[in-house]
C-alpha positions as CSV (number, residue, x, y, z in Angstrom):
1,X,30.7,-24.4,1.6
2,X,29.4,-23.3,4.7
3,X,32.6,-23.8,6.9
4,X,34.6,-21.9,4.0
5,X,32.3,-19.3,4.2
6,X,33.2,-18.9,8.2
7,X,37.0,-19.2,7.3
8,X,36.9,-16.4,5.0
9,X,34.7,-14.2,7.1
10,X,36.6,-15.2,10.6
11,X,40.3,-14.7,8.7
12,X,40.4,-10.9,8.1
13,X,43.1,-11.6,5.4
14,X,40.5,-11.3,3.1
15,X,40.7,-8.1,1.4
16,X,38.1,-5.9,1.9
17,X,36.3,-4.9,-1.0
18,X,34.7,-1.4,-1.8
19,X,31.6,-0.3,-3.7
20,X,31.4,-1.4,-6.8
21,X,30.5,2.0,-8.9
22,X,27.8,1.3,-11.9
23,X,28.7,2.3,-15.4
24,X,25.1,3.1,-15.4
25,X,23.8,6.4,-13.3
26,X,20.2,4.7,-13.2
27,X,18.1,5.8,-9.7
28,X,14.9,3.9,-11.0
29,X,14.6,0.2,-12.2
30,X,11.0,-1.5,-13.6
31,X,9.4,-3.9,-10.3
32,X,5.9,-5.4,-9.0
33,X,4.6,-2.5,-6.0
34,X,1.7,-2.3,-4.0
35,X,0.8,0.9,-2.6
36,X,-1.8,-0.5,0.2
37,X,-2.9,-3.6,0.9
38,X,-6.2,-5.6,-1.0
39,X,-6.4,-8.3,-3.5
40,X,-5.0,-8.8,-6.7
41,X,-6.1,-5.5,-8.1
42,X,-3.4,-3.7,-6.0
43,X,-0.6,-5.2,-7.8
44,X,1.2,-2.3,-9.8
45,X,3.6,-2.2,-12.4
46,X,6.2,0.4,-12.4
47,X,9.5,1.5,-14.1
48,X,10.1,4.3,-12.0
49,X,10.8,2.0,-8.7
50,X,13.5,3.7,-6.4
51,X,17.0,1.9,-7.4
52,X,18.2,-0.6,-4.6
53,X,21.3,1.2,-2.2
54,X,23.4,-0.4,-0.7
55,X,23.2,1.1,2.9
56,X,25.7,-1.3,5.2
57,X,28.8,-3.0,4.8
58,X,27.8,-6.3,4.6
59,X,25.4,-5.8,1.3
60,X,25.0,-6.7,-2.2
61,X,22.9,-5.6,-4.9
62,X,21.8,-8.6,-6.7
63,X,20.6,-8.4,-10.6
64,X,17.3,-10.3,-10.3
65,X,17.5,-13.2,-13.0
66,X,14.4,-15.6,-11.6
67,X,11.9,-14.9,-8.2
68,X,9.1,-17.0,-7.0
69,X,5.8,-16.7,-4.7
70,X,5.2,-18.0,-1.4
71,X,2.1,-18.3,0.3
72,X,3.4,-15.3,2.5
73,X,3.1,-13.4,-0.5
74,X,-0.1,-13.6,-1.2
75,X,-0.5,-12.5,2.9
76,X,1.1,-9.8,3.0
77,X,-0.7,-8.4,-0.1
78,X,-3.7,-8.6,2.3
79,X,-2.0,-6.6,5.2
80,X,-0.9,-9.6,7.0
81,X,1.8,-9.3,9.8
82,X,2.1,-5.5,9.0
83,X,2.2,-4.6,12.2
84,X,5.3,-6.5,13.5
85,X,7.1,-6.0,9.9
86,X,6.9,-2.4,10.5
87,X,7.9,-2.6,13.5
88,X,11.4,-4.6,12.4
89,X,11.8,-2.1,9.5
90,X,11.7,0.8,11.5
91,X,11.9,-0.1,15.7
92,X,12.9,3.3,16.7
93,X,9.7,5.4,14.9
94,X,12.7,7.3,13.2
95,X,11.2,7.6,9.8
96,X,8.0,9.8,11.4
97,X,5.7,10.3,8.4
98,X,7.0,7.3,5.9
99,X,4.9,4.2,5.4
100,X,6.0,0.8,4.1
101,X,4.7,1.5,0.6
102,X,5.5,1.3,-2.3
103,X,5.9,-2.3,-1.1
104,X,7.9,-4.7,-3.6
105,X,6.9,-8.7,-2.7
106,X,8.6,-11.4,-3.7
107,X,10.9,-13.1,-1.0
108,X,13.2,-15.8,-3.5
109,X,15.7,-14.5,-5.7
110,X,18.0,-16.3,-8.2
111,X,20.2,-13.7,-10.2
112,X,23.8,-12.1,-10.3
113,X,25.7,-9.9,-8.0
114,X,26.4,-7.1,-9.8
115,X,27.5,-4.9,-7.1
116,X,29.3,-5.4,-2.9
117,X,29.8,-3.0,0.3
118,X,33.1,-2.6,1.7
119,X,32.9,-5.6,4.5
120,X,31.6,-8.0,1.4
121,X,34.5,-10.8,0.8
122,X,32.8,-14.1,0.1
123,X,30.9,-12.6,-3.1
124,X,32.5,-10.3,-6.0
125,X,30.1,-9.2,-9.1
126,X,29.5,-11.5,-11.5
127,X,28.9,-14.4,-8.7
128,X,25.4,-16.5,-9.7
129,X,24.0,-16.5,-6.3
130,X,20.6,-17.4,-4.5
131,X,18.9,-16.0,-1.4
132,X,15.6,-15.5,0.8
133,X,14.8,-12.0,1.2
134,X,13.6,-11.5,4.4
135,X,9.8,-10.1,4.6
136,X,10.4,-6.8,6.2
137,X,12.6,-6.0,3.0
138,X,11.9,-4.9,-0.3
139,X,11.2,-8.1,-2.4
140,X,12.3,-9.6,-4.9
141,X,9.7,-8.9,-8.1
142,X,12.3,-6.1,-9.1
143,X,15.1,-5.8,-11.6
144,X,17.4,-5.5,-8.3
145,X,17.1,-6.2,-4.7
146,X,19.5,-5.6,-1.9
147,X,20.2,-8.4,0.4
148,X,22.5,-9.0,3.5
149,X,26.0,-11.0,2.6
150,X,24.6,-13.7,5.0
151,X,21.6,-14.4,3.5
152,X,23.1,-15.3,0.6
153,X,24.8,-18.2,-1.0
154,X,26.3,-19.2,-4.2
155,X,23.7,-20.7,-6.2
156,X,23.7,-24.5,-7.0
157,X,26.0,-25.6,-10.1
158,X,23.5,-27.9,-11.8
159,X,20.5,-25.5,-11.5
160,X,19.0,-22.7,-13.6
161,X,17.9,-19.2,-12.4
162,X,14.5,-20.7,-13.1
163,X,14.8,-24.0,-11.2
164,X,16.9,-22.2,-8.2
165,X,14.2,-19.2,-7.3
166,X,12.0,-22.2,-6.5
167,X,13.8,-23.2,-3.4
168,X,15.3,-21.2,-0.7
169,X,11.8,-19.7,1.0
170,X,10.3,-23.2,0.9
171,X,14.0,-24.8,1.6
172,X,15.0,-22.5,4.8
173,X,11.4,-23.0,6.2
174,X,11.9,-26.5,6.0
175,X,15.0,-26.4,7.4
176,X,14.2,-24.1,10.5
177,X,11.5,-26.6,11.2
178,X,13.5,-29.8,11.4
179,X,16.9,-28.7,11.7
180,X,17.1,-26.1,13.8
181,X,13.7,-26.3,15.8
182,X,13.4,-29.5,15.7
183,X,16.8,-30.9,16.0
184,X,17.2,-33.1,13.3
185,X,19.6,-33.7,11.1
186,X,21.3,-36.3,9.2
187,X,23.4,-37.7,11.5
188,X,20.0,-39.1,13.8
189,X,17.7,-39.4,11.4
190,X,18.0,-42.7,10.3
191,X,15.2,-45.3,11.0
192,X,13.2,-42.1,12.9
193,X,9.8,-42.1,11.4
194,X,8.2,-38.5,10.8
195,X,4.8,-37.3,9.6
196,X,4.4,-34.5,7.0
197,X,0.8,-32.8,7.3
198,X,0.4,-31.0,3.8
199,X,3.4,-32.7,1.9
200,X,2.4,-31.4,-1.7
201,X,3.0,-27.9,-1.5
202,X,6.3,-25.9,-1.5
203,X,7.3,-26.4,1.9
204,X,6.0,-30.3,2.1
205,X,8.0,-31.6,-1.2
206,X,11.4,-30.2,0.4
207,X,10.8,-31.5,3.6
208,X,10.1,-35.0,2.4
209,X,13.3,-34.6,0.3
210,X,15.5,-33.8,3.2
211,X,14.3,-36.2,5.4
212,X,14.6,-39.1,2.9
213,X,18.4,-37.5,2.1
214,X,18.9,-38.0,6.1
215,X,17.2,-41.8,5.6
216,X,14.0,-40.9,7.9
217,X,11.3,-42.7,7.5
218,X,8.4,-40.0,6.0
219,X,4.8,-40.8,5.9
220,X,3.3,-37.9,4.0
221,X,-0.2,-36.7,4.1
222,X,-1.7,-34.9,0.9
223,X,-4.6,-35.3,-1.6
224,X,-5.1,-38.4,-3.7
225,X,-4.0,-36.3,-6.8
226,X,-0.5,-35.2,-6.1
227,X,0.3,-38.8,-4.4
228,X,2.4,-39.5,-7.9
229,X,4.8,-36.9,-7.4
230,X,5.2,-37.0,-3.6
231,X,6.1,-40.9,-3.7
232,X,8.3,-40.2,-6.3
233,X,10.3,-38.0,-3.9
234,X,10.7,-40.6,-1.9
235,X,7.9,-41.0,0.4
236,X,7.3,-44.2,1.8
237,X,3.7,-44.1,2.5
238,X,1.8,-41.2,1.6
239,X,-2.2,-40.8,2.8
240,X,-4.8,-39.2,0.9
241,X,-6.7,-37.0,3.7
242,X,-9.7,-36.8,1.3
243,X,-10.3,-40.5,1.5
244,X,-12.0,-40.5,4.9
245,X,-11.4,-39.8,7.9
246,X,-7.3,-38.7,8.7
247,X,-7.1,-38.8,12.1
248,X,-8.8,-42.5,11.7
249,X,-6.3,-43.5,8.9
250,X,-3.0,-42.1,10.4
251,X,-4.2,-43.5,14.0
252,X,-3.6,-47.4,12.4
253,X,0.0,-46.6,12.0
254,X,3.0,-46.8,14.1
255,X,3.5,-43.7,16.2
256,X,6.0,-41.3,14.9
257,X,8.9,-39.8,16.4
258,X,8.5,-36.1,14.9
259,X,5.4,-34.4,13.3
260,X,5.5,-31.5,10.9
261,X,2.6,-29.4,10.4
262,X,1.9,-27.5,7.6
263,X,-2.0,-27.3,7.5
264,X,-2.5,-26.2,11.0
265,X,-6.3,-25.6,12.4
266,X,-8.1,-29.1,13.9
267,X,-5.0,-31.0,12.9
268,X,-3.1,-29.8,15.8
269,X,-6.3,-31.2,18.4
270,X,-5.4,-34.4,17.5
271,X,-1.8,-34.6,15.6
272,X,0.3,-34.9,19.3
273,X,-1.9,-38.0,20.1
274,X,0.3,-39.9,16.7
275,X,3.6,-39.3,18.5
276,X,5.7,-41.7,21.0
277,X,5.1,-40.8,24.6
278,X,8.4,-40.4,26.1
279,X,10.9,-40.5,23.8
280,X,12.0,-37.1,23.0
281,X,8.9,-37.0,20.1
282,X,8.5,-33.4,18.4
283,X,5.6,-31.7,17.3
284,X,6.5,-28.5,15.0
285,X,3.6,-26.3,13.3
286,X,4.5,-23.6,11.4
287,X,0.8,-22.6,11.3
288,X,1.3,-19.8,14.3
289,X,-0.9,-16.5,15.9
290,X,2.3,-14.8,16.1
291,X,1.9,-11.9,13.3
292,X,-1.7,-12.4,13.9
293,X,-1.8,-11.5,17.5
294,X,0.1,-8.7,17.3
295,X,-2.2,-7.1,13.8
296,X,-5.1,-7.4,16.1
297,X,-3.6,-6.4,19.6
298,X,-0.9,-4.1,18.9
299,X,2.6,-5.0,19.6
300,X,3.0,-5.5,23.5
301,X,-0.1,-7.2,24.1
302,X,0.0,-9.1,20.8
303,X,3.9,-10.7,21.9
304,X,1.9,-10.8,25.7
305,X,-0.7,-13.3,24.0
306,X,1.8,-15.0,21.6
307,X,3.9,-16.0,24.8
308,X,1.5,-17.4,26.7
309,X,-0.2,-19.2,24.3
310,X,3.1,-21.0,23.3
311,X,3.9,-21.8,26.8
312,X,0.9,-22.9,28.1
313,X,0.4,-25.2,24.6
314,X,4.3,-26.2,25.2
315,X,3.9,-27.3,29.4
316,X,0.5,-28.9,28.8
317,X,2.0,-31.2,26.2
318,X,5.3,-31.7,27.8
319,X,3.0,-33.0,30.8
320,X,1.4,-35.8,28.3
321,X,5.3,-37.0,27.6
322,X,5.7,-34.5,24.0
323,X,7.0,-31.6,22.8
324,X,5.5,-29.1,21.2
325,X,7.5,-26.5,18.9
326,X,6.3,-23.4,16.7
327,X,8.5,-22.8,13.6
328,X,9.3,-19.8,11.2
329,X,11.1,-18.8,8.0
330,X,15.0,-17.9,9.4
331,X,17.2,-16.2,6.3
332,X,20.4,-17.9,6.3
333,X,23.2,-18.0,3.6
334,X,25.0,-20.9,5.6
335,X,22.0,-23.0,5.6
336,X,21.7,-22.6,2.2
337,X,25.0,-23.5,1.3
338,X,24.2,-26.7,3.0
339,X,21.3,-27.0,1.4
340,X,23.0,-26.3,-2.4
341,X,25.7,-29.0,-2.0
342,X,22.3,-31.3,-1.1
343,X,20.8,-30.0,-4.2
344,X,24.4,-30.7,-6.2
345,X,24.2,-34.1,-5.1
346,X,21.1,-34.9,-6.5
347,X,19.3,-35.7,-3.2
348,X,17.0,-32.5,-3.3
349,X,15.5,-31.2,-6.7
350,X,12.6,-28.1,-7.1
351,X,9.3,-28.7,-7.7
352,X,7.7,-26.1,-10.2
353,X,4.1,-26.0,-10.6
354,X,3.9,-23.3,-12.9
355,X,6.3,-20.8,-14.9
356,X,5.9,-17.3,-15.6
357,X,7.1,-13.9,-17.3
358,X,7.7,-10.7,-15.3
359,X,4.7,-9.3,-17.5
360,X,2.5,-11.6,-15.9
361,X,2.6,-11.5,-12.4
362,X,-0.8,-11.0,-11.8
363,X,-1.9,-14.0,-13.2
364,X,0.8,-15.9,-11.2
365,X,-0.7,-14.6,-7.9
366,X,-4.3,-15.7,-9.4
367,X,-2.9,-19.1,-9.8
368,X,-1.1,-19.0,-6.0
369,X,-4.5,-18.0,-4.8
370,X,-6.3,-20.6,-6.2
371,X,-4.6,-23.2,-4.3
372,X,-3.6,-26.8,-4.6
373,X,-0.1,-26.4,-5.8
374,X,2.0,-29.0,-6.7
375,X,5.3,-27.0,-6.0
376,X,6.0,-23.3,-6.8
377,X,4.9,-20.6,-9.0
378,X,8.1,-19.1,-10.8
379,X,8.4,-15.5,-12.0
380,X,11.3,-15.0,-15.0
381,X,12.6,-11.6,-14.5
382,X,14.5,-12.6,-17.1
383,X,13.5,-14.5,-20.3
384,X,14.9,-17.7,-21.1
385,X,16.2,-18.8,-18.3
């Protein structure tokens, strides 16, 4: 899928296809805003949300069938990253006066295209799709959303709206962590043993998929109670970290040849010390100070601080025979076509903690916030799906 998506792009014989004009003349749709950040109690429902536009060639308006919430989500509720997401929505301070609210979250999207910019040939309207809406963009908790052509991809055959919103945040995480961060892929893979820190939630179940669907060896670290459901993704020895002491525990195994860190905090004072010595072993957290750094410091000193944290963490290990890798969320409608024919084949399946109605989005971020997910927490733009 992804190499016919290059053809058709590279070709030019495509035809190019124009707007595709609404029978409707709507300029409002109903959508989940926030109008500053706080808790739960800034989450506002709304019919009268400013109807998606499509502003560049290369977009689609996409009739929003199922979302889901991240853990980013519930973050940028609080006023996390703002900074550096303003900055990539507006880099040139042309929009003097504006603000980033009201602010639609959401960042996975199941649903329809109903409508294409001239330079859009891979997708006509009608076309069941997926995506990851990037987090400087209006999200995905709306009747519509606008998203580039290549962060999109056709969505899986043998999944639902439902089932599909629940993978491509979690799924292109994953995959900028091992895949293209960390190298791997399923071609040398195979006998490789890895360590997943925080294997249970969203991020963790996909990974362990992936890697088993590339034959890795995955040793996955969660509590005692979702052990069931991470073997039966295919795990092959899975540690409780509340039954003593972790670093104790993991330190009687084999050493690994790549570590991916969810959890972040202490684990990463002693996580490096599990990996081969000389072999190429890889480290990769996707618990970083980027979006922190620069909240608290302002931009340039914030990317100042961020740099030379990373590369004095990435020499000082590199001296002790390891590497050491930060990770982040990439949007990428090739990756997920790669990761749909995955899901086709029945090597990669969602795990859904929890289902709910548009109506009821609150409640879904009350259960996000609560913690200890076994998967994701759905949103049904659209009943029945």
């Amino acid at each position: 899928a992804a190499g016919g998506r290059a053809l058709r792009w590279a070709s030019g014989r495509a035809p190019a296809r124009g707007f595709r004009a609404s029978p409707r003349a709507r300029t409002a749709m109903p959508s989940w805003v926030i109008d500053r950040y706080g808790s739960n109690e800034v989450l506002r429902f709304t019919r009268e949300m400013m109807f998606p536009i499509i502003h560049f060639p290369n977009e689609v308006i996409i009739k929003v069938h199922a979302a889901s919430l991240n853990p980013i989500d519930l973050s940028m509720r609080s006023g996390y990253g703002a900074t550096a997401l303003n900055m990539k929505r507006d880099p040139l301070k042309l929009k003097t006066g504006l603000t980033e609210f009201p602010m639609t979250l959401g960042r996975d999207v199941s649903g329809v295209v109903m409508e294409c910019g001239l330079g859009v040939s891979y997708f006509k309207p009608g076309d069941e799709v997926w995506a990851a809406i990037p987090p400087w963009k209006q999200g995905t908790l709306s009747e519509f959303v606008v998203a580039s052509g290549n962060e999109v991809s056709f969505k899986p055959k043998c999944l639902s709206h439902t089932e599909a919103a629940a993978l491509p945040y979690v799924g292109l995480t994953a995959w900028s962590a091992l895949n293209q961060v960390g190298g791997l892929n399923q071609s040398n893979c195979s006998g490789k043993r890895i360590l997943i820190l925080g294997a249970s939630g969203g991020v963790g179940t996909f990974a362990v998929q992936l890697l088993k669907a590339w034959n890795a060896h995955v040793t996955a670290v969660c509590s005692h109670d979702a052990s069931t459901l991470v073997k039966k993704l295919g795990a092959d020895d899975v540690i409780d970290y509340k039954s003593g002491n972790l670093e104790e525990q993991l330190k009687t195994l084999p050493l690994f040849d790549f570590i991916l860190d969810n959890v972040g905090g202490s684990t990463e004072k002693w996580a490096l010390d599990l990996l081969k010595k000389w072999s190429g072993a890889t480290y990769v957290t996707l618990v970083t100070p980027f979006l922190i750094n620069m909240d608290k410091l302002g931009v340039a000193d914030g990317m100042l601080q961020t740099g030379v944290t990373v590369g004095s963490k990435t020499l000082k290990h590199l001296l002790k025979g390891v590497h050491y890798r930060w990770a982040f969320f990439m949007p990428s409608g090739p990756s997920l076509d790669e990761i749909a024919e995955l899901v086709d084949s029945g090597k990669i399946q969602p795990v859904i903690d929890e289902v709910f109605s548009f109506s009821e989005v609150p409640k879904a971020f009350l259960k996000l916030e609560g913690g200890h997910a076994r998967g994701k927490t759905v949103i049904n733009v659209i009943s029945r799906q």
